[in-house]
C-alpha positions in Angstrom: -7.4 9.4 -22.6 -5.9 12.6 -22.4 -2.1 13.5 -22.7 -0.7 13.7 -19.2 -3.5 11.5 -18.1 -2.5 8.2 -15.9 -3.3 4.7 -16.2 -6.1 3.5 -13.2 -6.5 -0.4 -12.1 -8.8 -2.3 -9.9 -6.7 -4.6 -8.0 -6.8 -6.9 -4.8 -3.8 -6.7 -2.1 -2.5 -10.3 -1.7 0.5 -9.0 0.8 1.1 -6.7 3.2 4.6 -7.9 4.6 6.6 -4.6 4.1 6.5 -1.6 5.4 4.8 1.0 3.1 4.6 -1.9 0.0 1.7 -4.0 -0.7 1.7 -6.7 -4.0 -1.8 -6.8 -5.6 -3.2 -8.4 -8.3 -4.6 -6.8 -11.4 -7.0 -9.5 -12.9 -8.3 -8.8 -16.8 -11.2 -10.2 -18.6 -11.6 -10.1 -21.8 -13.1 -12.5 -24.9 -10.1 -14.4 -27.0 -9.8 -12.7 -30.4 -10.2 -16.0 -32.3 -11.4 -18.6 -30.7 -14.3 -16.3 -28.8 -13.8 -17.9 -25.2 -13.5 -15.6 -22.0 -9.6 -15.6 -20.6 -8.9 -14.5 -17.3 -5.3 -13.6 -17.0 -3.8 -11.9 -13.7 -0.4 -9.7 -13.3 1.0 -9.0 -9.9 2.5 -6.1 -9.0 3.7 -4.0 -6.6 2.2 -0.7 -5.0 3.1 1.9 -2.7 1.0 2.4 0.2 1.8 5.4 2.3 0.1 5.4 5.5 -0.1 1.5 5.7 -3.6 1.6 5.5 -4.9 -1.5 3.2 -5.3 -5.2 4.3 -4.8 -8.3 2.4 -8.3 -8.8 1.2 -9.1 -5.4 -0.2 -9.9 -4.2 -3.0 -7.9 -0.7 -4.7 -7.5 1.7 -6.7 -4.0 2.0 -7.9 -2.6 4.3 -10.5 0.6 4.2 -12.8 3.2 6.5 -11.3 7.0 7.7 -11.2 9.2 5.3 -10.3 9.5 5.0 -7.0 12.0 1.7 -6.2 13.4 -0.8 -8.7 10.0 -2.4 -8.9 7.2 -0.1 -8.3 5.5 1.6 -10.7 2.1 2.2 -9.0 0.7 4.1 -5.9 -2.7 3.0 -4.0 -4.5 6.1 -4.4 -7.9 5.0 -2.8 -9.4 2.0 -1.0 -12.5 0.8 -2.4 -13.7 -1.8 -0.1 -12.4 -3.2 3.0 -12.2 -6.8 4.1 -13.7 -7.1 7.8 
């Protein structure tokens, strides 16, 4: 990771009540250092969303950005699948 660079997540949009603000959840998987078993831990956040494109359901692209309110940090910067 280059200087300057940004920090990318996967994430699913579990809201879309407001108005150019979705929350979505950033789920990690990874193996416990000692005892070797696989945790799933989840973080929600919340993401600006421009044109009010995404759905509950989908699944995005967000990355780490300015920020833009007192909670958001991150921008949806592409929609990777939709939810019909």
């Amino acid at each position: 990771m280059a200087l300057g660079d940004r920090k990318t997540r996967e994430a699913v949009v579990v809201s879309d009540a407001m108005q150019k603000t979705r929350v979505v959840r950033i789920e990690r998987v990874y193996r416990h250092p000692r005892y070797e078993r696989v945790v799933r831990s989840a973080k929600k956040v919340k993401a600006h969303d421009e044109a009010n494109e995404s759905r509950v359901g989908d699944r995005v692209l967000i990355e780490e950005t300015r920020p833009l309110s007192r909670e958001k940090r991150w921008r949806i910067s592409k929609i990777l699948t939709r939810v019909s």
